[in-house]
N, C-alpha and C positions, 0 to 999 in steps of 0.2 A: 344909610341905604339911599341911593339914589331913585327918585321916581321919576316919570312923568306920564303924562297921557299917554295913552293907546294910538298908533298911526291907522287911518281908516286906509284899509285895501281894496286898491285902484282896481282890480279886475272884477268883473262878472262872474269868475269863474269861482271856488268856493277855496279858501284857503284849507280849507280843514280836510280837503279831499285831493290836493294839489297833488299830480305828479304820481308817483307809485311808492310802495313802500319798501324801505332799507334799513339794512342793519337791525336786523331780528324784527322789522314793525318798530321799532323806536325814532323811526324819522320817516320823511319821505322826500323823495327827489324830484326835479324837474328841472327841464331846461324851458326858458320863455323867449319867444322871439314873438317880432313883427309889432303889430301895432299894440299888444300887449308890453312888450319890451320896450318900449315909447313910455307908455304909460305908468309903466314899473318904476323905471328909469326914474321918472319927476318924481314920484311921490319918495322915493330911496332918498333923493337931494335934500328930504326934510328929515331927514330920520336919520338915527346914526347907530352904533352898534349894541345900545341897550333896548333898541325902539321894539315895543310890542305889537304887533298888528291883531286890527280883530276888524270882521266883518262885516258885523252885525253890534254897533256901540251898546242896543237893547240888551246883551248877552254878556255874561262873564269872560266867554275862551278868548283868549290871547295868543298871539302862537309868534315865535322869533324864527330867522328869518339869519341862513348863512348867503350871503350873496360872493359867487366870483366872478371871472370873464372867463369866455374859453374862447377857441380857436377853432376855426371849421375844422369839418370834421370828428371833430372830438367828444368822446362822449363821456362825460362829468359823472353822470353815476355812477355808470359802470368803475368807473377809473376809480370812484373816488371809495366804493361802497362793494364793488366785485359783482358778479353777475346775481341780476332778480331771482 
């Protein structure tokens, strides 16, 4: 099994409540722009696709993390997950 450490999450905002919830409550979605998306962006550059993030290192929850790109106008959840 592969491990490593937990990646600390760049935002103020709370991972554990990010975005709304899809696909029965089993995930949830968001799109991030602006100076968030900056922020996002660098700490993603250290992390790669096993990377666990958690908010609060005090804390056990960990939470993974599907990252894509979109194109204006377009809206990822919906697309990805069908309507809220």
């Amino acid at each position: 099994m592969l491990t490593q450490p937990p990646v600390d999450w760049p935002l103020a905002s709370s991972i554990a409540l990010l975005g709304v919830q899809v696909a029965n409550g089993a995930a949830r979605c968001t799109t991030i722009s602006g100076a968030d998306a900056v922020a996002l962006r660098a700490a993603l550059g250290k992390a790669n696709m096993l990377s666990q993030w958690v908010q609060d290192p005090t804390t056990s929850a960990t939470f993974g993390l599907t990252v894509r790109p979109m194109v204006a106008g377009e809206d990822t959840c919906r697309e990805t997950f069908g309507p809220a």
